[in-house]
N, C-alpha and C positions, 0 to 999 in steps of 0.2 A: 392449919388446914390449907390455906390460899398458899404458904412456903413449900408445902408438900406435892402441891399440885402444879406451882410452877416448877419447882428440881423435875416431878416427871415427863413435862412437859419440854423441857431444856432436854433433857436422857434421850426421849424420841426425836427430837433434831437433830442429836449428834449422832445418835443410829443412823436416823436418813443419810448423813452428809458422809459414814462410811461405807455407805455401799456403793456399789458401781455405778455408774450415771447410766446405765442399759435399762436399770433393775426400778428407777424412780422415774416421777416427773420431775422430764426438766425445767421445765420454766414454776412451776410449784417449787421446787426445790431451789431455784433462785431469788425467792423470797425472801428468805433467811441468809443469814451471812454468820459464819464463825468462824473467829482468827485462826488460821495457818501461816507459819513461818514467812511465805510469801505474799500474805495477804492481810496487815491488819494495819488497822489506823496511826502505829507508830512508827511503821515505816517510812523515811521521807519522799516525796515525793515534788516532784517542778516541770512547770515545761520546761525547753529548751528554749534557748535562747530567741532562734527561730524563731521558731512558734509560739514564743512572749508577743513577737513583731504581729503572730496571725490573730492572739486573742485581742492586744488593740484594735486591730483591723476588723474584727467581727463585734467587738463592743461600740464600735463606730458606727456601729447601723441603727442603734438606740438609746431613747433617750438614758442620760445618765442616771433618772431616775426611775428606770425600767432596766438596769443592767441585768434581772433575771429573765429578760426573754431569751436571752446567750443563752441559755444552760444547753440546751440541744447541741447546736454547731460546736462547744464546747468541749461536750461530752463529746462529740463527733471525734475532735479533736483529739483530746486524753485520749481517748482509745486507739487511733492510727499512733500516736508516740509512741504508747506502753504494747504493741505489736498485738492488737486486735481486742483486747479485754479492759477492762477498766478493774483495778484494783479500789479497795474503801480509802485509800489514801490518796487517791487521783479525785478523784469525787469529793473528798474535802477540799482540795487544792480549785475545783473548779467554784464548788460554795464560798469558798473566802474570796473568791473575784468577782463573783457577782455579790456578796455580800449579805446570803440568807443563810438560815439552818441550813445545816448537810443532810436533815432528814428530806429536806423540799427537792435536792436530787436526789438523793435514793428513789424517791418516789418517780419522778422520772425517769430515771436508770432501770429500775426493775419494773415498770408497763412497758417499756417499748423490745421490741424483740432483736430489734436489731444492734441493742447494745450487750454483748458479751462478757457475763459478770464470772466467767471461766477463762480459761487457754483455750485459746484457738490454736489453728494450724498458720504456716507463715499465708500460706495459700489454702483464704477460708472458701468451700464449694458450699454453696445453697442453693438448694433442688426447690423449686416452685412446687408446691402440694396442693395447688387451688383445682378447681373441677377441669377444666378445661386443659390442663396439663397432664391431669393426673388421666383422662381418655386417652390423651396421646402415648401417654405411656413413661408418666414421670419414677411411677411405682418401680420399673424397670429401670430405670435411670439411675436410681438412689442406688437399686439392689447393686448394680453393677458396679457400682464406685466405690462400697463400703467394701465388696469381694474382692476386688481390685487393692485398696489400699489395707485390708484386713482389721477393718476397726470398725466398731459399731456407730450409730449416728451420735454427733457430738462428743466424742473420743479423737483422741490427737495422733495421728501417727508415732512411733518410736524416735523417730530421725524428726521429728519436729516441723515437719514440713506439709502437711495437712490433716487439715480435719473437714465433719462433711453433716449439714444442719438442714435445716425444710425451713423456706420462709415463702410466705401465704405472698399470691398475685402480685408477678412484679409487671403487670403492664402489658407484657407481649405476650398476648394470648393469642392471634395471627401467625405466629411464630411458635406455636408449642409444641415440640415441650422444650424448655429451656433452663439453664442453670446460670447463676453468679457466680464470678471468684473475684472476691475483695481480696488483693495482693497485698501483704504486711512486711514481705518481704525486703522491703528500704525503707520501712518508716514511714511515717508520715510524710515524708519530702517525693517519696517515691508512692506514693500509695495509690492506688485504683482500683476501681471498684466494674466491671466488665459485664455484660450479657453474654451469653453463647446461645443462641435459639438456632432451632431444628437439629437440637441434636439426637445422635442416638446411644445406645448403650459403648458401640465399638465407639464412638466418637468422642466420648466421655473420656473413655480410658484412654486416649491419643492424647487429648487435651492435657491427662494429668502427666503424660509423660514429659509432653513439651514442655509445660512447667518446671517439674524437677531437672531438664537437662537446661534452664534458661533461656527458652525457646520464647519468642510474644508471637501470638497470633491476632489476626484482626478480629475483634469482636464482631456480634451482629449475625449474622444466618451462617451456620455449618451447612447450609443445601447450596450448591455449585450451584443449580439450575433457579436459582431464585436471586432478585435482586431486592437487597433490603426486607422488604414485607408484600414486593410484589407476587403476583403467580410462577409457577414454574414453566419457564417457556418465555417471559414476557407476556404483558398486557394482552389482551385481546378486547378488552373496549376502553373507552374515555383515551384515544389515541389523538386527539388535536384540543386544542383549547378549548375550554367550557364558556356557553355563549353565554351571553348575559341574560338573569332575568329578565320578562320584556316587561315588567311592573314599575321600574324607575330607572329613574337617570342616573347611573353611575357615576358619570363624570359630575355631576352636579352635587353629587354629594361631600 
């Protein structure tokens, strides 16, 4: 009975795992793992050489008998090499150096959102879907990007060069609505990870153009008429230095 009910249970995963990622959940659906040609635990997997040099360097911030707090910056890591996702064999490769089970990353790998257990684009786009973005008009944002590159969210362009995911409040909500692009496009040696706030739908699509022609643009506000996360126009108060409170002595402190 219990053999019966796991074979149907195994049947509807691999169901899941052929359908369209449009048609599931995605982050439910990355729960689960089953080997594809590119993707199973006997494939080999290493940093590079490099980035031997970066996981010292980030093992060096704890004690040696705490080398699983690495797993994160690790993981970080693995994923800028292997061009935005982490395959089950990179995630062993991180467990044998810190020295636990590979289930104790998985479990890591598969809560956090921002580690990618599919293909991305070289140039991954993440549209902010938190409340405050989504008034400004993030809903607009996304639609225009997926129209523009003709792929649904979380789908990879044809030519390999983008894909386009929702990741919840990144901070500049003064600046909404705004989008990420984690560049995968040189590696980890090259990698960046960018804000674009005040953008808009036409602006979107500008941005992805510059991209594909190897264009960099300066991160931080798409509105001219704003500096930073200031108003548009310049300040209009707190224009001279802020007095001191008259409750103590500053300098005595």
């Amino acid at each position: 009975m219990l053999a019966r009910l796991a074979a149907k249970r195994l049947l509807e995963i691999r169901q899941l795992f052929r359908q369209p990622l449009s048609s599931r959940s995605f982050s439910t659906a990355l729960n689960y793992h089953i080997d594809s040609p590119e993707n199973k635990p006997e494939l080999p997997w290493e940093f590079t050489d490099a980035n031997k040099e970066k996981v010292r360097e980030i093992l060096s911030h704890y004690p040696s008998n705490y080398k699983q707090s690495a797993v994160i910056p690790l993981l970080d890591l693995a994923q800028q090499q292997h061009g935005g996702w982490l395959t089950v064999s990179s995630m062993n490769a991180v467990a044998k150096i810190i020295e636990v089970a590979p289930i104790r990353v998985y479990e890591v790998a598969t809560f956090y959102s921002m580690f990618n257990r599919s293909k991305v684009g070289k140039y991954h786009l993440l549209v902010c879907g938190t409340t405050p973005c989504m008034i400004r008009g993030s809903r607009e944002i996304e639609d225009a990007l997926l129209k523009h590159l003709g792929v649904k969210r979380n789908e990879v362009t044809k030519d390999g060069l983008f894909s386009v995911g929702e990741m919840e409040c990144m901070g500049c909500c003064v600046n909404a609505p705004m989008i990420t692009v984690a560049d995968y496009s040189n590696g980890s040696e090259g990698y960046t990870y960018n804000y674009y706030e005040d953008v808009t739908p036409k602006r979107v699509v500008e941005i992805v153009e510059m991209l594909r022609s190897g264009k960099k643009l300066p991160p931080g506000t798409q509105n001219p008429q704003r500096i930073k996360c200031g108003p548009e126009g310049g300040n209009t108060t707190l224009l001279s230095e802020p007095k001191p409170p008259p409750c103590r002595d500053l300098d005595a402190c």
